[in-house]
FITORRO-58931 format. One record per residue: residue number from 0; x, y, z of N, C-alpha, C in turn. Coordinates in steps of 0.001 Angstrom, whole numbers, padded with zeros to 6 digits. Layout:
% residues N
REC   num    n_east   n_north      n_up   ca_east   ca_north     ca_up    c_east   c_north      c_up
REC   NUM         X         Y         Z         X          Y         Z         X         Y         Z
...
//
This chain:
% residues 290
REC   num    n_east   n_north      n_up   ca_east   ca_north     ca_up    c_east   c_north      c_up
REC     0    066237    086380    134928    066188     086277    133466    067419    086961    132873
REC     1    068026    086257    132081    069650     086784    131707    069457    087602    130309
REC     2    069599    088545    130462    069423     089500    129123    070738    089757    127988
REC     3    071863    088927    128764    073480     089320    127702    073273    087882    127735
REC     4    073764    086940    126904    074515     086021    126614    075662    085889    127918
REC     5    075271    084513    128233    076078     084213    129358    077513    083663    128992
REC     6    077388    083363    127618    078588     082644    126547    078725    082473    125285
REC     7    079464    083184    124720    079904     083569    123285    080894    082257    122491
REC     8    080656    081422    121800    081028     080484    120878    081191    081221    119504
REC     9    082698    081018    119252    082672     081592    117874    083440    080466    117225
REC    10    082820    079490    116769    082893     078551    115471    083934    078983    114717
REC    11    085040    077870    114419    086065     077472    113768    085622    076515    112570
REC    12    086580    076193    111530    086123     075175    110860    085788    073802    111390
REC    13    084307    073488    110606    083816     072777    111034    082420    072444    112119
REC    14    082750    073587    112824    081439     074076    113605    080740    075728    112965
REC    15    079370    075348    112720    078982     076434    112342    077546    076753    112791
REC    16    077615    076160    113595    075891     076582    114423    075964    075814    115628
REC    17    074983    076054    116654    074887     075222    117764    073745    074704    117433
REC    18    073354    073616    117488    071931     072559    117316    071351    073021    118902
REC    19    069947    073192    119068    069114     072907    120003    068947    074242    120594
REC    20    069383    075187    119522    069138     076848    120803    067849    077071    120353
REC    21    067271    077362    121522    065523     078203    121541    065832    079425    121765
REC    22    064025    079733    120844    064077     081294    120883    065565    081990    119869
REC    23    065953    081482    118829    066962     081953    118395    066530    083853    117647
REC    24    067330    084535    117714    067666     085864    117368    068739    085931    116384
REC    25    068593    086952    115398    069930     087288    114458    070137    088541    114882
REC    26    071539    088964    115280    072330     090583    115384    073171    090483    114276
REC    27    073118    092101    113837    074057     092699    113260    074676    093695    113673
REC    28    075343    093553    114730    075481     094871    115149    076878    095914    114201
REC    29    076689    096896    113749    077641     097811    113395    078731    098084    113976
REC    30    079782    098040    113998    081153     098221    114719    081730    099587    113658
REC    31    082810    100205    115052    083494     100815    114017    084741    100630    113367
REC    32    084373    099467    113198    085900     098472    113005    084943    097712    111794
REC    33    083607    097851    111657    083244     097304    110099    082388    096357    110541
REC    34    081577    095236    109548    081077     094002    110321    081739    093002    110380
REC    35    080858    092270    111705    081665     091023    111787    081386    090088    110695
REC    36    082226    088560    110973    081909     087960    109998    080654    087900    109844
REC    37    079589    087130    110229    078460     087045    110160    077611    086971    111284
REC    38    076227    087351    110867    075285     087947    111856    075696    086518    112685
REC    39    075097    087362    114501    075260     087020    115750    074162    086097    115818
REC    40    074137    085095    116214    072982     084353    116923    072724    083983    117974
REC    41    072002    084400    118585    071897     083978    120123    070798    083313    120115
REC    42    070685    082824    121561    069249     081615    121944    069397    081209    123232
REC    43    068588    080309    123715    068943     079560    125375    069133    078145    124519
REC    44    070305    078135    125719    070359     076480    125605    070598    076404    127009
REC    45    070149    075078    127613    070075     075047    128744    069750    075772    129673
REC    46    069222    076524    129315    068015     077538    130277    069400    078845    130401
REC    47    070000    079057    129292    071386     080014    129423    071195    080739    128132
REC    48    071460    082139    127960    071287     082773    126881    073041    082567    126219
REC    49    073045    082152    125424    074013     082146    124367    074015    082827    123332
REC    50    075720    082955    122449    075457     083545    120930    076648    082449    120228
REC    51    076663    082804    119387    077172     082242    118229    077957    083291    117392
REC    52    078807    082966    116831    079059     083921    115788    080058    082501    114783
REC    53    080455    082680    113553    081116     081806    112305    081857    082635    112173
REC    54    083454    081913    112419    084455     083050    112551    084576    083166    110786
REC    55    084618    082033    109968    085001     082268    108884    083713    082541    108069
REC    56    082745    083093    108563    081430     083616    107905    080979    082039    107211
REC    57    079102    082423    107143    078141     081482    106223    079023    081162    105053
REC    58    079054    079526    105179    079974     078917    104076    081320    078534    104274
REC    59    081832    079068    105264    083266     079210    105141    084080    080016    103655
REC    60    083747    081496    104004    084211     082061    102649    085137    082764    103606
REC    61    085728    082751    103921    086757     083988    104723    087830    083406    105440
REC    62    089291    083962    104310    090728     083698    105030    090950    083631    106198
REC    63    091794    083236    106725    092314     083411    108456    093053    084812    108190
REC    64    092945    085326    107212    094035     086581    107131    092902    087650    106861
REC    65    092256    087533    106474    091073     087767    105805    089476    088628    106883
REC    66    089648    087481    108000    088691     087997    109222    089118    089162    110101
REC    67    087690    089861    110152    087849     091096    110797    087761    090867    112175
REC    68    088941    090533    112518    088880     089976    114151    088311    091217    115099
REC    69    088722    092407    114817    088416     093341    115986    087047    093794    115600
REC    70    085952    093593    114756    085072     093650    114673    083874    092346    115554
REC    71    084214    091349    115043    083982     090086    115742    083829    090269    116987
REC    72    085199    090760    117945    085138     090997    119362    084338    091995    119707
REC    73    084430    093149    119027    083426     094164    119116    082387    093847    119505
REC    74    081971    093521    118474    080242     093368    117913    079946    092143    119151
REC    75    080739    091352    119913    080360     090331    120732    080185    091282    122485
REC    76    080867    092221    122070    081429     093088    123534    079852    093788    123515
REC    77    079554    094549    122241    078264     095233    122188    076625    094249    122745
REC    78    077100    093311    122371    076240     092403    123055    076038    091842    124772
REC    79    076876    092484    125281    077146     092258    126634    078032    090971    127291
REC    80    079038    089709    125903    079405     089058    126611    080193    089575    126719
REC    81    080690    088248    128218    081985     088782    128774    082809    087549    129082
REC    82    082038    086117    128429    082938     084853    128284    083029    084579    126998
REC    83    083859    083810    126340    084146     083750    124542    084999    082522    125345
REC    84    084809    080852    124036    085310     079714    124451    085145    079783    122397
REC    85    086567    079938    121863    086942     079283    120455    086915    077957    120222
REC    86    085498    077455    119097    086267     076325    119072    087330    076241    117457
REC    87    088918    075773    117705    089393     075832    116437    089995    074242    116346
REC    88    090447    074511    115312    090776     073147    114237    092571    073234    114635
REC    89    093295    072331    114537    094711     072815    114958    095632    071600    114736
REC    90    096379    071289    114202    097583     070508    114010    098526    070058    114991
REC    91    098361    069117    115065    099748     068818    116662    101337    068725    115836
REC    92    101862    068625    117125    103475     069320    116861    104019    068555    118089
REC    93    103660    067745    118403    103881     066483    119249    103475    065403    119043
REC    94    103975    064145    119334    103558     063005    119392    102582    062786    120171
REC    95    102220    063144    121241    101141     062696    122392    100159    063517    121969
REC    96    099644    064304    120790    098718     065082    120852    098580    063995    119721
REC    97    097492    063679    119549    096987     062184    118215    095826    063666    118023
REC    98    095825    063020    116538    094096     063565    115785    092825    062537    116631
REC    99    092180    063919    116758    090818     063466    117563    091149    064497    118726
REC   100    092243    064225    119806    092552     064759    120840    091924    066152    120722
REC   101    091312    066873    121985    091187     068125    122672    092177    068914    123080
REC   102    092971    069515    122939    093851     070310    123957    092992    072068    124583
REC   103    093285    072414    125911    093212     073320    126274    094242    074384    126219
REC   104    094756    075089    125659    095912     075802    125310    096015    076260    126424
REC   105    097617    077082    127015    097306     077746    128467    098411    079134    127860
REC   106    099290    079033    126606    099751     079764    126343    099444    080287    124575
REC   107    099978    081304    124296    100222     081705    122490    101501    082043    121958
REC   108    101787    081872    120634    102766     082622    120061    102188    082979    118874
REC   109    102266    084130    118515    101867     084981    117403    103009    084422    116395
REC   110    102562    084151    115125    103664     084284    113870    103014    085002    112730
REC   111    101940    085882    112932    100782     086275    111682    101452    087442    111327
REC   112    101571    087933    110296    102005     089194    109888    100760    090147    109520
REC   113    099857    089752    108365    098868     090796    108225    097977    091380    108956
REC   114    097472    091070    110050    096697     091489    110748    096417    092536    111792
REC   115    095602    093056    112108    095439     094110    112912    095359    093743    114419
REC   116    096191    093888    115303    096155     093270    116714    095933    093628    118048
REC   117    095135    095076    117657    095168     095770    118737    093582    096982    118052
REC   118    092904    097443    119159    091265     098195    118884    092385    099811    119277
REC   119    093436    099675    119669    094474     101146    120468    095419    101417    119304
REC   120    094904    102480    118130    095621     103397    117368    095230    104582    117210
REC   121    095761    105457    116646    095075     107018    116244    094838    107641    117263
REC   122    096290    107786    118197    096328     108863    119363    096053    107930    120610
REC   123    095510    106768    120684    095750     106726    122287    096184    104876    122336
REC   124    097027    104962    123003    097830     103916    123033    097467    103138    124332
REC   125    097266    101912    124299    097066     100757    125693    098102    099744    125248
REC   126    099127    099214    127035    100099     098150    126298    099161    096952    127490
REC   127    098584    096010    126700    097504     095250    127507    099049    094026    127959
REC   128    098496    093678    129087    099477     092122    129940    098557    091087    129027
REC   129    098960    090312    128598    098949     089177    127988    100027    088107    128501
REC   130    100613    088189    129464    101409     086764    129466    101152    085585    129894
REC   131    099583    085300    130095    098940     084368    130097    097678    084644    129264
REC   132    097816    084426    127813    096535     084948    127005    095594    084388    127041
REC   133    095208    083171    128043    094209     082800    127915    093244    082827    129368
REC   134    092202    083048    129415    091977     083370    130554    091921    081950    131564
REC   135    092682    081491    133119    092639     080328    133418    091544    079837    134119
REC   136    090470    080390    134849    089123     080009    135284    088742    079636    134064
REC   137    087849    080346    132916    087535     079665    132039    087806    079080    131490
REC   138    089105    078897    131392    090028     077270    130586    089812    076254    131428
REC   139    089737    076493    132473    089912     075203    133646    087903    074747    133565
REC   140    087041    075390    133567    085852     074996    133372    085798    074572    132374
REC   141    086504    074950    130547    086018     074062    129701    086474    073026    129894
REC   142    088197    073126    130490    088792     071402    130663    087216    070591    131235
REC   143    087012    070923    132336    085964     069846    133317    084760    069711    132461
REC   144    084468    070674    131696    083309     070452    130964    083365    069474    129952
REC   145    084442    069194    129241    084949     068207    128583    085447    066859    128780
REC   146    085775    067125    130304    086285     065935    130628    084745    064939    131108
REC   147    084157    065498    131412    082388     064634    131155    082310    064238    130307
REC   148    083182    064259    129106    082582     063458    127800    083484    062591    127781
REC   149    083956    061681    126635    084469     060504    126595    085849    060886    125668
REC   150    086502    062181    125309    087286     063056    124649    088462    062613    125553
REC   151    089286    062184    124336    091015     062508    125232    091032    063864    124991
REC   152    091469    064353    126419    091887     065428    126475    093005    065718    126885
REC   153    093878    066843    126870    095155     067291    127528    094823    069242    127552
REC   154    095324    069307    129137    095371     070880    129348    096919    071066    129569
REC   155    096787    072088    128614    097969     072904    128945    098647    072840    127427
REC   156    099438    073654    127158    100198     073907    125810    100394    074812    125018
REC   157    101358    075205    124535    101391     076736    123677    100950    076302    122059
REC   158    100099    077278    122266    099584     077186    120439    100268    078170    119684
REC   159    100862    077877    118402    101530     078919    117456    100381    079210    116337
REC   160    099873    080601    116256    098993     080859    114928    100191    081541    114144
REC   161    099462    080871    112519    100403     080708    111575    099467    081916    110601
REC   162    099900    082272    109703    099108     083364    108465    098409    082976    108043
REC   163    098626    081747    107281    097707     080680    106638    097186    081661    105227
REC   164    096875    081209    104364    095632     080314    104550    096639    078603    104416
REC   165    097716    078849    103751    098115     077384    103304    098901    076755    105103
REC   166    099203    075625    104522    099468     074439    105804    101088    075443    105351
REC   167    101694    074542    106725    103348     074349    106807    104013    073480    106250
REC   168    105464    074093    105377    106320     073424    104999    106688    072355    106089
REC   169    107762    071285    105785    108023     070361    106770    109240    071236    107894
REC   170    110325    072096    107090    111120     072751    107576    110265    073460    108572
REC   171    109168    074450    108412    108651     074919    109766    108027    073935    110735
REC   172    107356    073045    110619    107101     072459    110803    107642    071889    112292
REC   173    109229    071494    111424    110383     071265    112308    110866    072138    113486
REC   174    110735    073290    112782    111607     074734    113389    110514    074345    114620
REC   175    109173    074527    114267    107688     074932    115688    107983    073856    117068
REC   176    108096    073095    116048    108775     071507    117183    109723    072249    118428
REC   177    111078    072384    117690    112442     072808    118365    111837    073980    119123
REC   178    111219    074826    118824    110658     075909    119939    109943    075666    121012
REC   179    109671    074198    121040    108704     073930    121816    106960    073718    121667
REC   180    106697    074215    120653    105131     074693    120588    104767    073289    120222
REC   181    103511    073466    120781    102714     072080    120690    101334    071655    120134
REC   182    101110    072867    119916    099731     072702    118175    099698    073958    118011
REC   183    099075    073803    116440    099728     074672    115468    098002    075275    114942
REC   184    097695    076642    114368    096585     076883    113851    096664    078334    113124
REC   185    095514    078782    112623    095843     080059    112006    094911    081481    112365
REC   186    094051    080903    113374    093036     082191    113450    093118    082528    115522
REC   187    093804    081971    116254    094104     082280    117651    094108    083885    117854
REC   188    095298    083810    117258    096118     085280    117470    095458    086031    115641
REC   189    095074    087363    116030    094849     088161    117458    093862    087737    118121
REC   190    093030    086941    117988    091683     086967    118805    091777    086986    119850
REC   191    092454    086324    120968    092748     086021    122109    093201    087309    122840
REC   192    094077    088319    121950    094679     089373    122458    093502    090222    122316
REC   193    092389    090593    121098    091721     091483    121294    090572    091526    122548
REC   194    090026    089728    122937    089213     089946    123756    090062    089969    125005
REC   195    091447    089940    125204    091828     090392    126569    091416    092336    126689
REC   196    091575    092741    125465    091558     093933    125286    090244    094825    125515
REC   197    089448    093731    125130    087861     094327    125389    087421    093695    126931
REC   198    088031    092839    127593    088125     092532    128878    087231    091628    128869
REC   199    087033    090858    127653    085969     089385    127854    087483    087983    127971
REC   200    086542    087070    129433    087481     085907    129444    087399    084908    128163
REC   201    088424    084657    127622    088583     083674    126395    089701    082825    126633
REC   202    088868    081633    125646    089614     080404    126656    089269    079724    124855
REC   203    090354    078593    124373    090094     077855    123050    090053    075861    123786
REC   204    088889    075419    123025    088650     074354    122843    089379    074146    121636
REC   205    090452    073006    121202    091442     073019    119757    091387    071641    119807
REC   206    090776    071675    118695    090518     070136    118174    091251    069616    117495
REC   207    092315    068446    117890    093533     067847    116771    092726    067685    115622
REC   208    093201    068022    114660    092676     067041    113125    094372    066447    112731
REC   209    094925    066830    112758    096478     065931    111842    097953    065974    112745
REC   210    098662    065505    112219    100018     066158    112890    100888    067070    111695
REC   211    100335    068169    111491    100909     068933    110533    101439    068159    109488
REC   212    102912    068539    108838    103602     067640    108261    105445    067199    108644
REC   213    105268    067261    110016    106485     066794    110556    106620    065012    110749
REC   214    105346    064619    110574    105163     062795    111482    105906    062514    110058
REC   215    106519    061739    110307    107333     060879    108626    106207    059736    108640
REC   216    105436    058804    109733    104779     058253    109407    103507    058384    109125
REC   217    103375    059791    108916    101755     060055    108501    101824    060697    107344
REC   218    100417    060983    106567    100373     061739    105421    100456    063246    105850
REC   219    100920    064211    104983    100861     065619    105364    099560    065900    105091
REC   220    099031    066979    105866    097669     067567    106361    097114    067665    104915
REC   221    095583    067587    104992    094308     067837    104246    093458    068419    104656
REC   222    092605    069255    103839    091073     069873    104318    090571    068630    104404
REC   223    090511    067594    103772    089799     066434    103755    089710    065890    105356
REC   224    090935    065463    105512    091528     065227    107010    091058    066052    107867
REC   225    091459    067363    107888    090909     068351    108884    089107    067967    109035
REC   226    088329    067864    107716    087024     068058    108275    086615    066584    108892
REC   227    086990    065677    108133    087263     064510    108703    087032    064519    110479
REC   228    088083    064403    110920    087973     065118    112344    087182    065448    112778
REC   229    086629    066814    112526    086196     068117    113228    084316    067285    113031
REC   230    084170    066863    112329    082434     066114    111886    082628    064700    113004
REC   231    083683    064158    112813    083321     063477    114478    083417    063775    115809
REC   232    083892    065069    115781    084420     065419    117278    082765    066635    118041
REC   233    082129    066938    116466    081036     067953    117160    080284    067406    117663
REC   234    079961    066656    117972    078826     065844    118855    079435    066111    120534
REC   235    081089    065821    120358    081686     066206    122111    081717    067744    121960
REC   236    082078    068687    121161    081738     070081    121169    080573    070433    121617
REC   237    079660    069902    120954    078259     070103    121193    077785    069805    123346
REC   238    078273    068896    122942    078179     068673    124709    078698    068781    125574
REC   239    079700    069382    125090    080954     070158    126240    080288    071131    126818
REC   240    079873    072190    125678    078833     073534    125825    078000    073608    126756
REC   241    077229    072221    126901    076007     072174    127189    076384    071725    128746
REC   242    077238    071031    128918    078282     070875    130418    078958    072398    130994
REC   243    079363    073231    130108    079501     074277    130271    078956    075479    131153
REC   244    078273    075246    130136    076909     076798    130947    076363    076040    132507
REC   245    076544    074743    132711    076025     074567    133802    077205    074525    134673
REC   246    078478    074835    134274    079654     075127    135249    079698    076295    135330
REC   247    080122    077409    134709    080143     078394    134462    079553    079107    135923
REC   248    080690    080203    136746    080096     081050    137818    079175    082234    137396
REC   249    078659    082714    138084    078243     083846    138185    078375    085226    138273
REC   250    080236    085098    138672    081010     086045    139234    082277    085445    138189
REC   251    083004    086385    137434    084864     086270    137234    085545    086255    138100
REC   252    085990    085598    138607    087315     085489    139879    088699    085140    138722
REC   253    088656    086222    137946    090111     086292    137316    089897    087782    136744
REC   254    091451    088281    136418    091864     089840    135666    091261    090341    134735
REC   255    090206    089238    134334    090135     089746    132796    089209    091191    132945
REC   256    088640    090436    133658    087048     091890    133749    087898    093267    134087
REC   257    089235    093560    134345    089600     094559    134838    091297    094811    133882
REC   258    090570    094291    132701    092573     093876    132002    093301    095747    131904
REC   259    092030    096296    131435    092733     097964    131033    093001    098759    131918
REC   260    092723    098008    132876    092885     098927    134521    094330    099972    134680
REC   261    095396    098984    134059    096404     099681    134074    097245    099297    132773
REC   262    096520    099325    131969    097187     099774    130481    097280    100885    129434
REC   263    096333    101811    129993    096015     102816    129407    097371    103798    129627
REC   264    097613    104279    128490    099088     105258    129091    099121    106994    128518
REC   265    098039    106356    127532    097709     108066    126707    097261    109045    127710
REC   266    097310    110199    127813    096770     111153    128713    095615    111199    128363
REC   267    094781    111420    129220    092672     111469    128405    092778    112860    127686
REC   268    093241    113699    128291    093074     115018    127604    093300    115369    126614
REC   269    094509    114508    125675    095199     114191    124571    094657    113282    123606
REC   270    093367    112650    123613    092811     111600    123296    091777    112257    122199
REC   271    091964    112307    120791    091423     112537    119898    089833    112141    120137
REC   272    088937    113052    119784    087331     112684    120061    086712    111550    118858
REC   273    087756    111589    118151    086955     110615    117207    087178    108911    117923
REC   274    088899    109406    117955    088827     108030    118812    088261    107488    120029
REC   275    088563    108382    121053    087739     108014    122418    086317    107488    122071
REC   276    085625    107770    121088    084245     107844    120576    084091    106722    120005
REC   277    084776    105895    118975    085451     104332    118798    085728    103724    120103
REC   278    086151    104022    121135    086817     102580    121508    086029    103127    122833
REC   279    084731    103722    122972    084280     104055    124299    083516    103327    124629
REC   280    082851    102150    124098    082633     100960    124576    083366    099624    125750
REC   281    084509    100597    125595    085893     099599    125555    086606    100406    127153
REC   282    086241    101799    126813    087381     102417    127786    087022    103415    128829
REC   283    085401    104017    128485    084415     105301    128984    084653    104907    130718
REC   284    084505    103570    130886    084902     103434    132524    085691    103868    133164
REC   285    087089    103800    132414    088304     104314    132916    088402    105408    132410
REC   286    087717    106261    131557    087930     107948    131485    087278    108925    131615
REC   287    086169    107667    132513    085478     109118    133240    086252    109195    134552
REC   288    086572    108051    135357    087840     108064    136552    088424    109468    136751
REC   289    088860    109805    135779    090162     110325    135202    090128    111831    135442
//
């Protein structure tokens, strides 16, 4: 009988609940990083304890600049997961990525300025490895879990998160192209970096809705467009999940479960009690070692 959530879904626009969970529960758990967006929901689906969380809270009231990402991860860590699969909304920046398309991201580039990107300030410092931010066992299970459905898909690709809340000029647009990047979104980064940080594997399901506004033969992006999309594609979300949990090991056979192993650089002895006391959810393993 599984008592943590075997898999953490945190809803992007457009997805905001999972249909068919039994036995559903609401958490709130308190962080000291504040609350998350909105209460936790967990349930079984498929004979698998799951949660839920709405990255942009009930309604969609909350900026991409706006979400308390390190609370979110928190409050998901306090719950005992230790897999997180995003699903987000995302703009292609290629021709071969069409609206509708799936991509599995395998890389990130940060372009966000406001945000907080790290749970390591106020005396003790961690420099976490990220150069593959996404974790690749669990990317490679959602690929297969997806590829059971009838979804064009493509794995592999660097996603650029943008500040947002507004779309891209055509000039960036352009610039993201020439760098290479190959879909575009606004709520990735930090998320991806904080749950490397809390040592849960995270992996993004990114659902084309447009081609930004670089295609000369298309219209430039809409919420209209975006939801457009995202309301035909949840039915394969929905059943990716549910393909999911029945792939999904038992065991991590990747870094993540062990990311702080050697990032920690502060001396413990030097480690302010308020903080150690914050982030000891996060770090008490490695400082009692010590």
């Amino acid at each position: 009988m599984e008592t943590s959530p075997k898999l953490a879904i945190i809803g992007g626009s457009g997805l905001y609940e999972i249909p068919g969970l039994e036995d559903v529960q609401e958490h709130n758990p308190a962080t000291p990083f504040g609350s998350p967006s909105a209460p936790i929901v967990t349930g079984k689906l498929e004979e698998h304890q799951v949660a839920f969380l709405a990255r942009h809270g009930i309604g969609h009231h909350i900026s991409p600049t706006e979400i308390n990402y390190r609370a979110n991860i928190y409050a998901l860590k306090s719950l005992g997961v230790e897999r997180i699969v995003s699903i987000s909304a995302c703009g292609s920046l290629r021709e071969d990525f069409s609206p509708g398309d799936i991509v599995i991201p395998d890389q990130l580039f940060d372009l966000t300025r406001d945000r907080k990107r790290t749970f390591f300030e106020s005396g003790f410092v961690a420099h976490i490895n990220v150069a593959d931010p996404f974790c690749p066992q669990l990317s490679n299970e959602v690929f297969q879990a997806i590829d059971q459905t009838s979804a064009t898909l493509h794995a592999g690709g660097s996603f650029i998160t943008v500040e947002g809340p507004r779309f891209s000029t055509r000039a960036e647009s352009n610039t993201f192209r020439a760098w290479g990047m190959s879909i575009i979104g606004m709520t990735t980064s930090p998320e991806a970096f904080l749950a490397r940080e809390a040592e849960i594997c995270y992996a993004v399901m990114a659902h084309v809705t447009d081609y930004d506004v670089w295609h000369i033969s298309e219209g430039p992006v809409t919420v209209e467009m975006v939801i457009e999309i995202l309301n035909r594609n949840t039915q394969i979300a929905e059943k990716s999940i549910r393909n999911l949990l029945n792939l999904l090991t038992s065991e991590r056979d990747c870094d993540c479960p062990n990311a702080l192993s050697d990032a920690l650089i502060t001396r413990p002895d030097i480690i302010p009690d308020e903080t150690r006391q914050r982030l000891s959810l996060l770090v008490e393993k490695y400082l009692d070692e010590k």
